[in-house]
C-alpha angles and dihedrals in degrees: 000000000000131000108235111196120201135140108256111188092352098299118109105248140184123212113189111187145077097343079208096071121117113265083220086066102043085056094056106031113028094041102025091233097146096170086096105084127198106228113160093346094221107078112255099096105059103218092117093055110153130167108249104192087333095316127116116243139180099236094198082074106032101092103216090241085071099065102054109138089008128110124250127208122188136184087262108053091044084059104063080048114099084233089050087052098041087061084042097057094036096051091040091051087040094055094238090137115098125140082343098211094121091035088093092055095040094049091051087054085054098054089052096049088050094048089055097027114018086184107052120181113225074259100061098033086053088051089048106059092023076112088060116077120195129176106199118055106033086243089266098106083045095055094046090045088053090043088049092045081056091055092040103049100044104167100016098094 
């Protein structure tokens, strides 16, 4: 057992436990954050997305000993950001939301594209969430929800 301490959602937290865990399950089940969803768990699918010091991770492959010190992001503390809210809005008024298994994910691309490029082309929002696989909605709602969010949230990234 070790004791990993990070910031997750902007709180100082502790984890003590197998520093091999998956980051994906510490999430879920030790801190009961469910918006990160496994999806493949291994990393090609991008329902798992989290911010790792701003950058944007795949958590089914990031072991918990790896983020001691780091700062976690999850679905559920961006969106009690006004940037959070901002995607949220914009995906929910563009119609992105399906089944909305891969949205978390997708929202947490999103996050990650605005913070290095607050105005995205359709060609660098579609790069940007090619890691993020979804089955229900062809990716084009998405693309015009991310380019809206841009619009929207003018000043914000």
């Amino acid at each position: 057992m070790s004791k990993i301490e990070f910031t997750l959602n902007g709180k100082n937290v502790v984890y003590d436990g197998d520093p091999l865990r998956r980051l994906v399950d510490v999430l879920r089940e030790g801190f009961q954050l469910t918006g990160t969803k496994e999806g493949c768990g291994e990393g090609e699918c991008g329902a798992c997305s989290v911010l790792k010091n701003g950058k944007l991770v795949t958590s089914c492959i990031i072991p918990v000993g790896s983020v001691g010190g780091d700062e976690i992001v999850t679905i559920e503390g961006l969106r009690e950001t006004e940037q959070g809210k901002c995607i949220i809005d914009s995906f929910a008024e563009g119609g992105a939301v399906q089944c909305g298994f891969c949205i978390p994910g997708m929202v947490m691309a999103s996050q990650a594209l605005l913070l290095t490029n607050p105005h995205p082309t359709e060609d660098d929002i579609r790069v940007a969430i090619s890691g993020n696989l979804c089955r229900c909605t062809g990716y084009d709602l998405i693309v015009e929800s991310i380019l809206l969010a841009s619009r929207k949230g003018e000043g914000l990234w």
